[in-house]
Jmol script that loads the backbone (N, CA, C; Angstrom):
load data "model"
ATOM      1  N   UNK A   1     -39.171  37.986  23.600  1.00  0.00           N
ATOM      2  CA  UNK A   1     -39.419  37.931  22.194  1.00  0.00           C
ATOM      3  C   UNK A   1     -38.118  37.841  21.397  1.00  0.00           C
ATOM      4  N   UNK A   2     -37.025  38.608  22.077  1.00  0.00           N
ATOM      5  CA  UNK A   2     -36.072  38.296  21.719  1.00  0.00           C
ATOM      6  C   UNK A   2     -35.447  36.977  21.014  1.00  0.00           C
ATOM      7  N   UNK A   3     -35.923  35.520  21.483  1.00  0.00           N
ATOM      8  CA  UNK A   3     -35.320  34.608  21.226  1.00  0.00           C
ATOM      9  C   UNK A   3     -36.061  33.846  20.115  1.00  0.00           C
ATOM     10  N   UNK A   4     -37.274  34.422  20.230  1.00  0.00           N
ATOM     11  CA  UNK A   4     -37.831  33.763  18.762  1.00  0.00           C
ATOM     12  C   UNK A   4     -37.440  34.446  17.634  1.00  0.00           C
ATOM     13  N   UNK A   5     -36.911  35.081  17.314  1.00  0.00           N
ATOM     14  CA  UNK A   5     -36.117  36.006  15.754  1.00  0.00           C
ATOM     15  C   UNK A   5     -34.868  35.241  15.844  1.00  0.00           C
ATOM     16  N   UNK A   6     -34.073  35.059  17.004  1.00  0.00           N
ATOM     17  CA  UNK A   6     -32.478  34.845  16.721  1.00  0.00           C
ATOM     18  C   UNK A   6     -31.824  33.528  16.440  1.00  0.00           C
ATOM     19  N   UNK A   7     -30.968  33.842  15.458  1.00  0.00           N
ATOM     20  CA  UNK A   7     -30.468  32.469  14.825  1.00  0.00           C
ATOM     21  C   UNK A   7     -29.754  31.735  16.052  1.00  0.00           C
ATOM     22  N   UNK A   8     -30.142  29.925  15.840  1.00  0.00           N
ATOM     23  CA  UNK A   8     -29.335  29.400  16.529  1.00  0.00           C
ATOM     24  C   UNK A   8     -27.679  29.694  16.429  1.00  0.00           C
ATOM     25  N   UNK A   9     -26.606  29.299  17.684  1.00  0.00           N
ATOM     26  CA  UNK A   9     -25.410  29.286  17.400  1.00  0.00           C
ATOM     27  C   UNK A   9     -25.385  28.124  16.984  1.00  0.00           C
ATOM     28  N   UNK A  10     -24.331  28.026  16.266  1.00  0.00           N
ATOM     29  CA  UNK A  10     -23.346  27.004  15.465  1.00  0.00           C
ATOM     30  C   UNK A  10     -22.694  26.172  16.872  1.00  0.00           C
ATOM     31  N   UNK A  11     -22.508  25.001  16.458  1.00  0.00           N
ATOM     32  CA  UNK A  11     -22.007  23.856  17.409  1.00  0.00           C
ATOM     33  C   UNK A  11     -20.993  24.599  17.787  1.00  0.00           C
ATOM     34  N   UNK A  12     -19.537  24.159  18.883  1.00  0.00           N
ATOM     35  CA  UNK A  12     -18.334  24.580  19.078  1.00  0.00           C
ATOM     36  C   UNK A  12     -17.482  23.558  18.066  1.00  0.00           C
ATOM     37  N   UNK A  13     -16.739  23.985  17.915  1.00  0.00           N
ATOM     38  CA  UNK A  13     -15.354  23.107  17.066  1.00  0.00           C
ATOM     39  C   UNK A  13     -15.163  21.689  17.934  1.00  0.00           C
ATOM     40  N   UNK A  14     -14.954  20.695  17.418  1.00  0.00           N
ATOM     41  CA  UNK A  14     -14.362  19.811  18.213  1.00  0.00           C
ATOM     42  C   UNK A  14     -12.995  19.870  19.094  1.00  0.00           C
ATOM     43  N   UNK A  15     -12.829  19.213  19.861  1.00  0.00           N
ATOM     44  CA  UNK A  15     -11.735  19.668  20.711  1.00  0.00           C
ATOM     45  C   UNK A  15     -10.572  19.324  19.726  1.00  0.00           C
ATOM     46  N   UNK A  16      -9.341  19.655  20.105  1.00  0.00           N
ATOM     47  CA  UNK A  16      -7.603  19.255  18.891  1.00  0.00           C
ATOM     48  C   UNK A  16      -7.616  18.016  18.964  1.00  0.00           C
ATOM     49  N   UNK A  17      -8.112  17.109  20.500  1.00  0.00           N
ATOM     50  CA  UNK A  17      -7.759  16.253  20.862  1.00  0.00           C
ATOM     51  C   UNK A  17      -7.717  15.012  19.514  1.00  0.00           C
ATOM     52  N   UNK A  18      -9.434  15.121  19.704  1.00  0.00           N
ATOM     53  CA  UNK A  18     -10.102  14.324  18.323  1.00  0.00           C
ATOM     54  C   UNK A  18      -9.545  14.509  16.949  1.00  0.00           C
ATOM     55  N   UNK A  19      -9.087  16.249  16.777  1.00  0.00           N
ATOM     56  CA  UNK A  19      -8.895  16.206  15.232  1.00  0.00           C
ATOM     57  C   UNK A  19      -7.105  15.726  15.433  1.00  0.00           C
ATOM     58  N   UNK A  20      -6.253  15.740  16.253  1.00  0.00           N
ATOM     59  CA  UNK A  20      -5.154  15.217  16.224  1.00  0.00           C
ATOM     60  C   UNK A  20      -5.272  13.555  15.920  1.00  0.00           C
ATOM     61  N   UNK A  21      -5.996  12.906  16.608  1.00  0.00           N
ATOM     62  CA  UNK A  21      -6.127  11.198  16.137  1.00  0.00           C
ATOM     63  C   UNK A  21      -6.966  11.424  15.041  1.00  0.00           C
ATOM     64  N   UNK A  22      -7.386  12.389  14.559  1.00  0.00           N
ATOM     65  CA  UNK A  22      -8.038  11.741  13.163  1.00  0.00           C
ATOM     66  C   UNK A  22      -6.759  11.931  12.122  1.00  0.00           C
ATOM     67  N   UNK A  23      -5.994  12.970  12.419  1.00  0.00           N
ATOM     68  CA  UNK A  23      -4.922  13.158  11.630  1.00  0.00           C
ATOM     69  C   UNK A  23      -3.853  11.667  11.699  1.00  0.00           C
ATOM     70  N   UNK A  24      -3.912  11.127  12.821  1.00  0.00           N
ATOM     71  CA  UNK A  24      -2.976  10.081  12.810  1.00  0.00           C
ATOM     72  C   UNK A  24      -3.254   8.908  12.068  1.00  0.00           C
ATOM     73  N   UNK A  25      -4.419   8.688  12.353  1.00  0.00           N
ATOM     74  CA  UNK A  25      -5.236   7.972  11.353  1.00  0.00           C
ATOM     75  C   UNK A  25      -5.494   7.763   9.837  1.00  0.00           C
ATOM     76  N   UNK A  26      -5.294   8.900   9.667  1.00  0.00           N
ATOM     77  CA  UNK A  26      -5.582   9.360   8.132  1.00  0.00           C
ATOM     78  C   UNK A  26      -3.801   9.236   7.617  1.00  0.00           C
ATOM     79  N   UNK A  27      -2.940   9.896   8.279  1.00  0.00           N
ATOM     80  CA  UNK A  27      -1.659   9.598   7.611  1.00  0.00           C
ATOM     81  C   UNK A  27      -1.366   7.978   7.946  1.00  0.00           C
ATOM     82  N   UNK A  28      -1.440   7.188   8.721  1.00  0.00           N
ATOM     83  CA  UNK A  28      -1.698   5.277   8.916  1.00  0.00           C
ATOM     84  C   UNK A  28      -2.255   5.159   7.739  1.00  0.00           C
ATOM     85  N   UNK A  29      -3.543   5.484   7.412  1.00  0.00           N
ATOM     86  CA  UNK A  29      -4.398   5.030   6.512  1.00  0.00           C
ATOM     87  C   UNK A  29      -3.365   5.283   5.090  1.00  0.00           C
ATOM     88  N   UNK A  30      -3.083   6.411   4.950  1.00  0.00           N
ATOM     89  CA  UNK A  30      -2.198   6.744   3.759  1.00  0.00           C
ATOM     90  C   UNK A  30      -0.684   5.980   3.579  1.00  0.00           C
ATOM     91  N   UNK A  31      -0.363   5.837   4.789  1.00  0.00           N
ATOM     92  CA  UNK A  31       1.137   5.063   4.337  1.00  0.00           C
ATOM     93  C   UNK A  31       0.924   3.489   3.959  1.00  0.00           C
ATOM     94  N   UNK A  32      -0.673   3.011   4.596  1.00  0.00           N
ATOM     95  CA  UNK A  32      -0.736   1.557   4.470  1.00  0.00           C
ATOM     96  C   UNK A  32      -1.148   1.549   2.925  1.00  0.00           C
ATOM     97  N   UNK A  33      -1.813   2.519   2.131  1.00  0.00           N
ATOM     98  CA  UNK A  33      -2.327   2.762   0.762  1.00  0.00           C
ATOM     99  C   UNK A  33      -1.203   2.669   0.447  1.00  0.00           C
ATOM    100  N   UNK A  34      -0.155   3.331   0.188  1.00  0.00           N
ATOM    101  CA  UNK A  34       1.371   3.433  -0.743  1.00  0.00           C
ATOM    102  C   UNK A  34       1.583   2.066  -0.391  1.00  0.00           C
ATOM    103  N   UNK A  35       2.014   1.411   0.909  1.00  0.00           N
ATOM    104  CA  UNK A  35       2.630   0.667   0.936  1.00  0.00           C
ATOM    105  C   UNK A  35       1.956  -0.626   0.001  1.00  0.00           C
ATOM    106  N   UNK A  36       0.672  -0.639   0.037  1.00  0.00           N
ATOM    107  CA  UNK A  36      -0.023  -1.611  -0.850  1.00  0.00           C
ATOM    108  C   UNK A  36       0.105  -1.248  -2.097  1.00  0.00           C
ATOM    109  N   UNK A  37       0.076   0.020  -3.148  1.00  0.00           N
ATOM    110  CA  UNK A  37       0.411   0.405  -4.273  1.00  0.00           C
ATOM    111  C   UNK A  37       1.605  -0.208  -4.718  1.00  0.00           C
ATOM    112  N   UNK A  38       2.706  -0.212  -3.710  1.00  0.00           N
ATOM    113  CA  UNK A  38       4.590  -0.604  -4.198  1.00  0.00           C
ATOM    114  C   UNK A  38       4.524  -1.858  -3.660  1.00  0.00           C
ATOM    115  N   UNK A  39       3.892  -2.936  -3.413  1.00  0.00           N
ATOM    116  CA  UNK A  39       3.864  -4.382  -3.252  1.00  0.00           C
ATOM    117  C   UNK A  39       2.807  -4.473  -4.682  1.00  0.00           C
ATOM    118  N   UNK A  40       2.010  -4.171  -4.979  1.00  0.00           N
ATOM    119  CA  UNK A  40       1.417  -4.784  -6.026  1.00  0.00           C
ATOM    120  C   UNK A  40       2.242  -4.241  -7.139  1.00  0.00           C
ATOM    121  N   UNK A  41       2.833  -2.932  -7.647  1.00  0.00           N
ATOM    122  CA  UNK A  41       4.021  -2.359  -8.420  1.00  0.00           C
ATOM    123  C   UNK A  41       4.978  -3.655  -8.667  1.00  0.00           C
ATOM    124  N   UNK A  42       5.736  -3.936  -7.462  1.00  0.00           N
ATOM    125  CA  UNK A  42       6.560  -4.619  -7.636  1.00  0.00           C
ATOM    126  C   UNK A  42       6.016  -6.169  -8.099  1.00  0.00           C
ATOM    127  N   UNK A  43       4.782  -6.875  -7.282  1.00  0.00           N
ATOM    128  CA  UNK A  43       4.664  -8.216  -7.963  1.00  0.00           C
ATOM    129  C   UNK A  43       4.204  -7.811  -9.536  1.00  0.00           C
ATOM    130  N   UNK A  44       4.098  -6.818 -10.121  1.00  0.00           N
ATOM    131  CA  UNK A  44       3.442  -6.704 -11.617  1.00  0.00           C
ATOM    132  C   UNK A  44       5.058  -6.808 -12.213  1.00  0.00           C
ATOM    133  N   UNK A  45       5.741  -5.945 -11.709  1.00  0.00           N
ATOM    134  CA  UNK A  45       7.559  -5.944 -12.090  1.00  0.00           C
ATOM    135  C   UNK A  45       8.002  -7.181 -12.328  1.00  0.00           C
ATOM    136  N   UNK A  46       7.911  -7.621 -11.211  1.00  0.00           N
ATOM    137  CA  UNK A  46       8.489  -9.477 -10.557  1.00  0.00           C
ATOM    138  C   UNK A  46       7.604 -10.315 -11.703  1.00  0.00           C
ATOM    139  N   UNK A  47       6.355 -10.418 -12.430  1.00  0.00           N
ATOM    140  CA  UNK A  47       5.817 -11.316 -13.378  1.00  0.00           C
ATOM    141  C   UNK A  47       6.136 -10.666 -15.104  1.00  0.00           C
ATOM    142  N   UNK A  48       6.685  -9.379 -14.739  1.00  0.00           N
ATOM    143  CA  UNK A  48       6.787  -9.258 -16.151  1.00  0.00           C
ATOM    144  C   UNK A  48       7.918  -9.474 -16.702  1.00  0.00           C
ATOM    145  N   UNK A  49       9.405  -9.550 -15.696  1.00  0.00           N
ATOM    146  CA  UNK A  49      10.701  -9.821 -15.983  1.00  0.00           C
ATOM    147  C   UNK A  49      11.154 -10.836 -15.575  1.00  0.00           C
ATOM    148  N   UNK A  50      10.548 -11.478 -14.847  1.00  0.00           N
ATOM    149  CA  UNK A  50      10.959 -13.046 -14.031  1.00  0.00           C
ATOM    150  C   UNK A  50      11.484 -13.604 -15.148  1.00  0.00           C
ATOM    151  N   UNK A  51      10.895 -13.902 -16.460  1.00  0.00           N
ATOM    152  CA  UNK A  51      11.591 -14.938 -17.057  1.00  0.00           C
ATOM    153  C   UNK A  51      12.727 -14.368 -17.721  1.00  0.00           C
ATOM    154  N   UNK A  52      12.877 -13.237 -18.267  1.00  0.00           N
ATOM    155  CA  UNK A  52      14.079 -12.712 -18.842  1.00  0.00           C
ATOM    156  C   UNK A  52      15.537 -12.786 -18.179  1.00  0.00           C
ATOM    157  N   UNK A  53      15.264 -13.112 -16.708  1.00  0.00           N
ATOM    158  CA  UNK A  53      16.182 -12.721 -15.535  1.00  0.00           C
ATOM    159  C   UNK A  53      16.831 -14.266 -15.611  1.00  0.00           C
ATOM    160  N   UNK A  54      15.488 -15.029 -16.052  1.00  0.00           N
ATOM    161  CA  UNK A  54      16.085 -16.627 -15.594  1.00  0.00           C
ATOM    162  C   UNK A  54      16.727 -16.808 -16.800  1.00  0.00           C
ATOM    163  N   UNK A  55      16.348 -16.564 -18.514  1.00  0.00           N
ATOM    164  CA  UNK A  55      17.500 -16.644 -19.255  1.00  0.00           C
ATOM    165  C   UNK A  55      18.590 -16.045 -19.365  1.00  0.00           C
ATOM    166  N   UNK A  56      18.839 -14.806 -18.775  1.00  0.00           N
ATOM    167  CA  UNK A  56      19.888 -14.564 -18.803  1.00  0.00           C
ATOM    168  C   UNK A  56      21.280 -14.177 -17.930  1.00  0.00           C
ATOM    169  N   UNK A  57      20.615 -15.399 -16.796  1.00  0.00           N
ATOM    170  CA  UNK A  57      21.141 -15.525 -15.641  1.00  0.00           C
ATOM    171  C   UNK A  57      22.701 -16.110 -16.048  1.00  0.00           C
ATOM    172  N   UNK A  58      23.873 -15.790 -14.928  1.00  0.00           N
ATOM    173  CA  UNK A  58      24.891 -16.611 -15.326  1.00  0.00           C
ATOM    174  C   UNK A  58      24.893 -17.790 -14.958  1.00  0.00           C
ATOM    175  N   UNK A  59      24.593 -18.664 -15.734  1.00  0.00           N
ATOM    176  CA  UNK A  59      24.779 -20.256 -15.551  1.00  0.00           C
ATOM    177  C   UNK A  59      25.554 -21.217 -16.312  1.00  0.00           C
ATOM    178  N   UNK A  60      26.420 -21.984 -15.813  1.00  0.00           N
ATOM    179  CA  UNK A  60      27.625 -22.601 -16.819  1.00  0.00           C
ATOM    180  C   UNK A  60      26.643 -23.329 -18.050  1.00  0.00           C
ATOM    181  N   UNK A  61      25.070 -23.634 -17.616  1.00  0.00           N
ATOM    182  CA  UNK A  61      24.589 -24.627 -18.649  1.00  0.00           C
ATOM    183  C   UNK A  61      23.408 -24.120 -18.661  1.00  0.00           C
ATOM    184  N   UNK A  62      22.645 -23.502 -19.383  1.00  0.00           N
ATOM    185  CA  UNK A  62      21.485 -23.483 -18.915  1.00  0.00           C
ATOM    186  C   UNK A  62      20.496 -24.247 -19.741  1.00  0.00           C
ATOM    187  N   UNK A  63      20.896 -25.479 -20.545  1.00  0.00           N
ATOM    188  CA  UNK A  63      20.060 -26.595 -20.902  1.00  0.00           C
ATOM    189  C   UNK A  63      19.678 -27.318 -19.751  1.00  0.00           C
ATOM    190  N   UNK A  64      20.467 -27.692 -19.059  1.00  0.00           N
ATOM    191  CA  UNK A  64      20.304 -28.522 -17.541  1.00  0.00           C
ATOM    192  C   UNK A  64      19.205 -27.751 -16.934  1.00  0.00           C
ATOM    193  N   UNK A  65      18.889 -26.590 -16.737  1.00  0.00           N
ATOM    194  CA  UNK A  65      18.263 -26.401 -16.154  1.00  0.00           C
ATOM    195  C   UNK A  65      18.181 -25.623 -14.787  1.00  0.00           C
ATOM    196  N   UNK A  66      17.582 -25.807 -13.816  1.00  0.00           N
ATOM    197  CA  UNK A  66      17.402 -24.818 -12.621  1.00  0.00           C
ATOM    198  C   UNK A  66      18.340 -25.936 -11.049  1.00  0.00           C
ATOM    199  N   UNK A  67      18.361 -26.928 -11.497  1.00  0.00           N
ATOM    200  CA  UNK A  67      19.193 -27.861 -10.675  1.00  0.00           C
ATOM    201  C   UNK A  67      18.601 -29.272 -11.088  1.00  0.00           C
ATOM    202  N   UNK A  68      19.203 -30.151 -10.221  1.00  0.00           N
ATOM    203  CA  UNK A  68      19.108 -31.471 -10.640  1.00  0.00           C
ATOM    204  C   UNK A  68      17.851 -32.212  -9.708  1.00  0.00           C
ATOM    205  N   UNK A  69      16.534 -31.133  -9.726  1.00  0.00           N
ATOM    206  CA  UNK A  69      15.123 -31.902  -9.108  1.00  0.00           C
ATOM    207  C   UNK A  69      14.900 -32.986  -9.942  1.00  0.00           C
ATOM    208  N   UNK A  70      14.219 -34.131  -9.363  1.00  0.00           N
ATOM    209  CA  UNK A  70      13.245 -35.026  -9.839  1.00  0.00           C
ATOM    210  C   UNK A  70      12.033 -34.560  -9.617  1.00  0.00           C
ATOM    211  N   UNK A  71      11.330 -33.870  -8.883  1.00  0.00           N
ATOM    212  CA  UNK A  71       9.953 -33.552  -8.221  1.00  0.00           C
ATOM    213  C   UNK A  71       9.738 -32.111  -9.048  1.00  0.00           C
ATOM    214  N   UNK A  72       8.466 -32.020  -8.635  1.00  0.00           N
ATOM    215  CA  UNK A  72       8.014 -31.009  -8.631  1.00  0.00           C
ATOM    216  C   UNK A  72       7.636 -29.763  -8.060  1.00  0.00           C
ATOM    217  N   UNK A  73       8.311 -30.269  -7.183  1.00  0.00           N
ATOM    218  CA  UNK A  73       8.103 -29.320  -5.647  1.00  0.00           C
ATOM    219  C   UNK A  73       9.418 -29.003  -5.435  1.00  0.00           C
TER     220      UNK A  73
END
end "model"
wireframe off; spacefill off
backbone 0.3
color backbone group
């Protein structure tokens, strides 16, 4: 009769094994997040000063231009 009153036990903990690769995982997961945050940072940087950089670059002429292309490419 005993076993019909008594609460089940609780699962066991997972082994370290598992929670060590979830930890590795999760800090991967986090450095690939930053690293995507400071590439999009920087292309927002790179479109908002690009042109200021090109006027006031040192150039003996800068009517001429960026060099002597014909193309567009």
């Amino acid at each position: 009769m005993g076993a019909i009153f008594s609460r089940p036990k609780p699962p066991p903990p997972p082994p370290p094994i598992i929670d060590k690769s979830q930890d590795a995982e999760q800090a991967r997961l986090d450095s690939e997040r930053k690293e995507k945050n400071r590439q999009a940072m920087a292309r927002k940087q790179r479109k908002q000063r690009g042109g200021v950089k090109l006027l006031l670059s040192d150039r003996n002429d800068s009517v001429l231009g960026l060099g002597n292309k014909t193309t567009l490419g």
